[in-house]
Structures are given as C-alpha cells and as structure tokens.
N, C-alpha and C positions, 0 to 999 in steps of 0.2 A: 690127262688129255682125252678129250673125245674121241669118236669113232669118224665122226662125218667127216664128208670130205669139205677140202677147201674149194673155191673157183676153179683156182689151175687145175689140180687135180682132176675137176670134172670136165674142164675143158679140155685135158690132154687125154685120159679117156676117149671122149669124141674123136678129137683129131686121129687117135692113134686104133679107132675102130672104121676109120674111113680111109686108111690109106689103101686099100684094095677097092675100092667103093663099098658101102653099106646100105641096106635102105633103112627109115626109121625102126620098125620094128627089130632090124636084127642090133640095132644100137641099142634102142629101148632097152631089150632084153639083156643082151649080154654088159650094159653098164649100170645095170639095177637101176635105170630112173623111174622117175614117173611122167605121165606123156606130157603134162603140162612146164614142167622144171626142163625137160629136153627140146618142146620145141618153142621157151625162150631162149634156150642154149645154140640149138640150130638155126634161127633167125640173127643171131647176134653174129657167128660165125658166117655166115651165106653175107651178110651184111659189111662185113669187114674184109670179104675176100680171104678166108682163110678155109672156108668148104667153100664144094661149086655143088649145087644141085640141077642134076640131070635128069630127062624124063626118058625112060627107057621103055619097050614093048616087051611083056614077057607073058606069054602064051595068050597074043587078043589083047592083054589089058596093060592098061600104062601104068609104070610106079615110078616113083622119085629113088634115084639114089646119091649119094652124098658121097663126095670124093675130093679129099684132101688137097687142097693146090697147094704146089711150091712155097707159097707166102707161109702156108699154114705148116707146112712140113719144117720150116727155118723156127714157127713160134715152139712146134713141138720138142724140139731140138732145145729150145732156150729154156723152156717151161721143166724139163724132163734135170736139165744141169740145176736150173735152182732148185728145184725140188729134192734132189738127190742131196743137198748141202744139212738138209731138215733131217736127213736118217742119218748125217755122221754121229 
C-alpha cells in the first residue's frame, strides 16, 4: 500500500487543524501540503459550509483564519469513525 493520503484523510487533517482557528500557512505547514493542493481544499470546504473563513486584524494587518463550523465538526467526527475501520 502507499504512503499518500486519501481525500478524507486530507480533509480531516484540515478540519481537525481548524478547530481552534488556523490561518493558511499554519495549515499549510503543519499538514505537509502544497499551497496549490490546500487552497483547492479550502475553497471546497468554505464552499460546502464545513470552514468559515474570517478576516481578523493582527498587529495593523488583516489575515484569514479558518475555523471549523459545527457542520464541519459532525463531517470530522464521521470521516475519523470511517477511517478508523481501514487500521483494524
């Protein structure tokens, strides 16, 4: 079997690096993407109602952060049980 991940897998990554808020590059970094693979990931997700992207002021300058809504906390929750079934 390969190394890569699957969808889920990179989608629940995401989700589960936004449930405190994130902003892109602390996702970027910490879920080994690449900026182009992450922000059709986080376009897909802000799209579907499963992130909400916030502009926030952090010293003068505006950043985006990304933060988990309930919808998206219920897919993470469903994504994490299927997944789990793949390591028995």
């Amino acid at each position: 079997m390969n190394n890569r991940r699957c969808e889920f897998e990179i989608i629940s990554t995401i989700l589960d690096l936004s449930k405190n808020g994130a902003k892109k590059t602390e996702i970027l970094y910490k879920g080994n993407f690449s900026h182009t693979r992450l922000k059709g990931y986080l376009t897909f997700l802000i799209n579907k109602n499963f992130v909400e992207e916030k502009t926030i002021q952090d010293n003068g300058q505006s950043s985006n952060l990304y933060i988990i809504t309930n919808r998206g906390k219920n897919l993470l929750i469903d994504i994490n049980k299927a997944l789990s079934h793949f390591d028995e």
